[in-house]
N, C-alpha and C positions, 0 to 999 in steps of 0.2 A: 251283761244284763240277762239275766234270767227269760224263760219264756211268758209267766207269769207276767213282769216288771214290762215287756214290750208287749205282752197284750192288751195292760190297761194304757199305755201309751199309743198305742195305734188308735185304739177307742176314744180316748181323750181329743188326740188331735183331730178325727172325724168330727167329734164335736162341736170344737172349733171351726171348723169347714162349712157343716152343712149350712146351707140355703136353708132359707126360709120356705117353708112346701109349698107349691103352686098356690095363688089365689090367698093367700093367706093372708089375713086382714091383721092380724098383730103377731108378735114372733118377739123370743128372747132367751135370754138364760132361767135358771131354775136351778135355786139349793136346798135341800131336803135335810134334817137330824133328827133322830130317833133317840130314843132312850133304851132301847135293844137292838141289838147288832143286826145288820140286814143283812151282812156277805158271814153265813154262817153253817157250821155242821147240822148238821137236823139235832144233834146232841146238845149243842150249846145252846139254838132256838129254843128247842124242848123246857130249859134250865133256867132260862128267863120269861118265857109265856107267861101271863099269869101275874109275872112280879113286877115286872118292868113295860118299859114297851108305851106306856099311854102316855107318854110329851111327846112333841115335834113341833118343829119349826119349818114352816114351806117360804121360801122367797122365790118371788121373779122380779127382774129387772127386764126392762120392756128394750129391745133394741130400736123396735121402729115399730109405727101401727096405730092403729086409731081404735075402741069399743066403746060403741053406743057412739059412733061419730064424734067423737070428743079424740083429739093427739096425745098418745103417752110417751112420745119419741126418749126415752133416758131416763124415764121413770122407775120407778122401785115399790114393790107393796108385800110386806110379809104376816104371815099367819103364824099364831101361836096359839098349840093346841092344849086341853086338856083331859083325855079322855076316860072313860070309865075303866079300861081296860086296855091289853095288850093291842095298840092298832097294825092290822095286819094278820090278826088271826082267824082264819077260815073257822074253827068251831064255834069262836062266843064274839059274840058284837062288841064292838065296844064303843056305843052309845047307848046313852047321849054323851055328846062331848061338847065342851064351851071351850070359847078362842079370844084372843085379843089381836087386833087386826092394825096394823102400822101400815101409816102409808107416807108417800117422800112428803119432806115439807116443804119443799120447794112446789107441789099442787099447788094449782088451784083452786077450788071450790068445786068448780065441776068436773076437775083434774081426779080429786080426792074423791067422789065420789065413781068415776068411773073406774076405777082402781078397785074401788070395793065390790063393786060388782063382779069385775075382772077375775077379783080372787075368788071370791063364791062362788063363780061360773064354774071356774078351775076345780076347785076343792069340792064342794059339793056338800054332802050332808058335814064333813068335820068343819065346815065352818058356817053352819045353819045359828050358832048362838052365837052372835058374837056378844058377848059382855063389855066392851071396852073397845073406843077407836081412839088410839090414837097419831099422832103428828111426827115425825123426827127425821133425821138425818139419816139414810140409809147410801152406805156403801158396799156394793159387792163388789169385787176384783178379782179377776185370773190372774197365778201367777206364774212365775215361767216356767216352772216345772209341771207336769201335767199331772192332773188332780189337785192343785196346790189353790186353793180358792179362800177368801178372806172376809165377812160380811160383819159388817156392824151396824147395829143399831139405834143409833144415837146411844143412852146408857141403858137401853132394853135388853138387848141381846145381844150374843157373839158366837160365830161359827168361823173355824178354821180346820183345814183339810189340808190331807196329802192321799196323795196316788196308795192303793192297797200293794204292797209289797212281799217278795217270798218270807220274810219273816212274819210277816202277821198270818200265817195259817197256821195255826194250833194241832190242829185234827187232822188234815190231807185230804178231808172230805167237803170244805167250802162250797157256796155255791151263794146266790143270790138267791136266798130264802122268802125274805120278804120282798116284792116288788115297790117301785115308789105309790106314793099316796094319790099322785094326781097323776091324768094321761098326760105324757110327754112323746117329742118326736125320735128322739134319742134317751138315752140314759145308762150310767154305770156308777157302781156303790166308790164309795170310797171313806180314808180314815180319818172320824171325826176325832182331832188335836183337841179342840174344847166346842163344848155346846152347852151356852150358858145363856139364862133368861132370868133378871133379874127384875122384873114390871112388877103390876098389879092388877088384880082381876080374876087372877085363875085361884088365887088361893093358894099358889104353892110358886115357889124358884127354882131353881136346879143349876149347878155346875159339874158338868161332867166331862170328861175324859179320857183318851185313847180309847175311844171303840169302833168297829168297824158299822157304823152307824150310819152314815151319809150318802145321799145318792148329788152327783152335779149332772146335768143335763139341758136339755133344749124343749122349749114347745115353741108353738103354734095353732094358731087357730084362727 
């Protein structure tokens, strides 16, 4: 195993590891995809700016924790984005952006609403519009490979990942170009297998693959 291949392996399993941060009133996992590669050459970012870059898809699955005094213990709520432009780009904004917001359906009422908040709090201005809430069956999974993570969305979406590997550097210049979308406790990029949203609301679908697009991580808050 290469030095690369047991880096993002030590990182993974820290992941895995940490504690939730002192005081911290909710904590969970968090899956990120892009539509331009975030572990990338300043060459390759450069190449996509501009053309690509404005979908994403943010999930958290809640471990344990309560917002707005309401229990999300095993809950799920994901955001899908649409934005004007490349997100993540330091020169041009890119908004406005509008989103369609999933949350588990196994909520409640007041479940389902703190969930929405939950994500707004999280995300911030990319999901100020939401056009569309809807309902469904949300599973995210580790799996035992590290980076290896599996999220579905009832028939909305689909993201599948594996660890970034010495073959996927192209250039020998990599780095994690763009940072994730939302503040996280941990984080490291890894390769989005498929990142597909096939809903309604944003105007447009997408199925794409192999790219080095995906962040998996931790927050709290």
């Amino acid at each position: 195993m290469g030095r690369v291949r047991m880096a993002f392996a030590l990182c993974f399993l820290l992941l895995l590891m940490a504690p939730a941060a002192s005081g911290s009133q909710i904590y969970g996992d968090y899956l990120e995809t892009r539509s331009a590669d975030v572990y990338a050459g300043a060459c390759f970012a450069n190449a996509e700016v501009g053309l690509v870059g404005d979908q994403a898809i943010l999930a958290w699955r809640i471990q344990k924790g309560t917002w707005e005094g309401v229990p999300l213990d095993g809950l799920s709520v994901v955001g899908i984005v649409k934005a004007k432009a490349t997100l993540g780009d330091p020169f041009h904004s890119p908004y406005p952006a509008k989103s369609v917001l999933v949350v588990d359906e196994r909520a409640t009422s007041e479940q389902r609403r703190a969930l929405q908040d939950l994500a707004r709090s999280m995300a911030g201005e990319l999901l100020s519009d939401v056009v569309r809430v809807e309902s469904a069956p949300i599973a995210l999974e580790l799996g035992e490979q590290h980076g290896s993570v599996k999220l579905t969305v009832g028939t909305l979406a689909r993201i599948e990942t594996r660890s970034i590997g010495n073959n996927d550097h192209l250039c020998g210049n990599e780095e994690t170009y763009y940072p994730p979308l939302t503040p996280l406790d941990h984080a490291m990029p890894v390769y989005a297998l498929a990142n597909e949203f096939t809903g309604e609301g944003l105007g447009v679908v997408w199925s794409l693959r192999d790219k080095r697009s995906a962040f998996v991580g931790t927050f709290a808050r």
